[in-house]
C-alpha positions in Angstrom: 59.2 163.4 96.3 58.1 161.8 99.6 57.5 158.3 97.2 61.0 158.6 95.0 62.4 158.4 98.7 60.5 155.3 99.7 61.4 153.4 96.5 65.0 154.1 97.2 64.7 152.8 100.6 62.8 148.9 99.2 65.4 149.0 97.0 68.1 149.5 99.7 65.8 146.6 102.0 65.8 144.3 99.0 69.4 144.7 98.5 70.2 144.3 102.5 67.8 141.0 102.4 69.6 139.7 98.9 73.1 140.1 100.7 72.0 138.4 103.9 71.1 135.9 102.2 73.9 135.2 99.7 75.7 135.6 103.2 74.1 132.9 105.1 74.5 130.7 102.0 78.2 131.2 102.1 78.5 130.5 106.3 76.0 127.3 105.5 78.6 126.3 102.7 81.6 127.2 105.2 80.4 125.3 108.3 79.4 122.7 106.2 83.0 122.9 104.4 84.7 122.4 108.3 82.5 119.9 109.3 83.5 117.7 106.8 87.3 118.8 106.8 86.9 117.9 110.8 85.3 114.1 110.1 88.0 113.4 107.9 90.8 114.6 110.4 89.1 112.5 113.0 89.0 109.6 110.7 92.5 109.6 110.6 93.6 110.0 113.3 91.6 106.8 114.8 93.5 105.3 112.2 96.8 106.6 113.4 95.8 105.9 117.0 94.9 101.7 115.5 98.3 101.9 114.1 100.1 103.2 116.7 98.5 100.6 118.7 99.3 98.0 117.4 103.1 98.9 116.8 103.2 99.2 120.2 101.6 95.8 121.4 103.6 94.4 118.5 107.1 95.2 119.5 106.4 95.4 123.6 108.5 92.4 123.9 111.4 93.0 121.6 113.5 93.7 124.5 113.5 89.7 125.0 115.3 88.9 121.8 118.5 89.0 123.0 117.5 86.1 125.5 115.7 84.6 122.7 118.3 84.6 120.4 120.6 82.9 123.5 117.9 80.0 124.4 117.9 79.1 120.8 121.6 78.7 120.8 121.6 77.1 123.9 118.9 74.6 122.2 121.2 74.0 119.1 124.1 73.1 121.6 121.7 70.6 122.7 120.5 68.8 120.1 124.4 68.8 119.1 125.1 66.9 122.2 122.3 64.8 121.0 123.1 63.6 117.8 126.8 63.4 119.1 125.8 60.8 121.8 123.7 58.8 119.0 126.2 58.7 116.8 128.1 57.4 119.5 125.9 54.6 120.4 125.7 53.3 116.5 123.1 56.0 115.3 124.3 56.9 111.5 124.4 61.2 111.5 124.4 61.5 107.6 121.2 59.5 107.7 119.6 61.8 109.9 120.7 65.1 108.3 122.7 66.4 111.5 122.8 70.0 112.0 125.2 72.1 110.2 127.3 74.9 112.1 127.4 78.0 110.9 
């Protein structure tokens, strides 16, 4: 009786042992699972983070396109005053393709 008992008990051990081990597979494949799931999230978001840096340096000075806009109107008054005072003096404007207004 005393050996029926015993072979119950290796069985019971090598059952224990067989789900420990299927266990530690699965939390191997798990962790393994997340760490890949975390270098992909972190590969991202760098990319974001490039992106988002950029934009920013890229439209830091859009606030100066109003005054941009202005100087280059400014500039086409000149350059109308320009070919206005050639003309004047004998310059031919048709020749020189004189600025259209808009």
């Amino acid at each position: 009786m005393q050996l029926a008992i015993q072979e119950e008990h290796v069985t019971i051990w090598w059952t224990t042992l067989g789900l420990g081990v299927v266990l530690v597979v699965a939390v191997i494949v798990l962790l393994s699972l997340l760490v890949s799931f975390v270098k992909d999230i972190d590969t991202n978001v760098r990319e974001v983070w490039d992106t988002a840096t950029r934009l920013a340096s890229n439209t830091a000075t859009t606030w100066m396109l109003q005054q941009t806009a202005t100087r280059v109107e400014d500039l086409g008054n000149e350059v109308d005053m320009h070919v206005r005072a050639l003309a004047s003096v004998g310059g031919d404007r048709s020749a020189r393709g004189g600025r259209r207004r808009r």
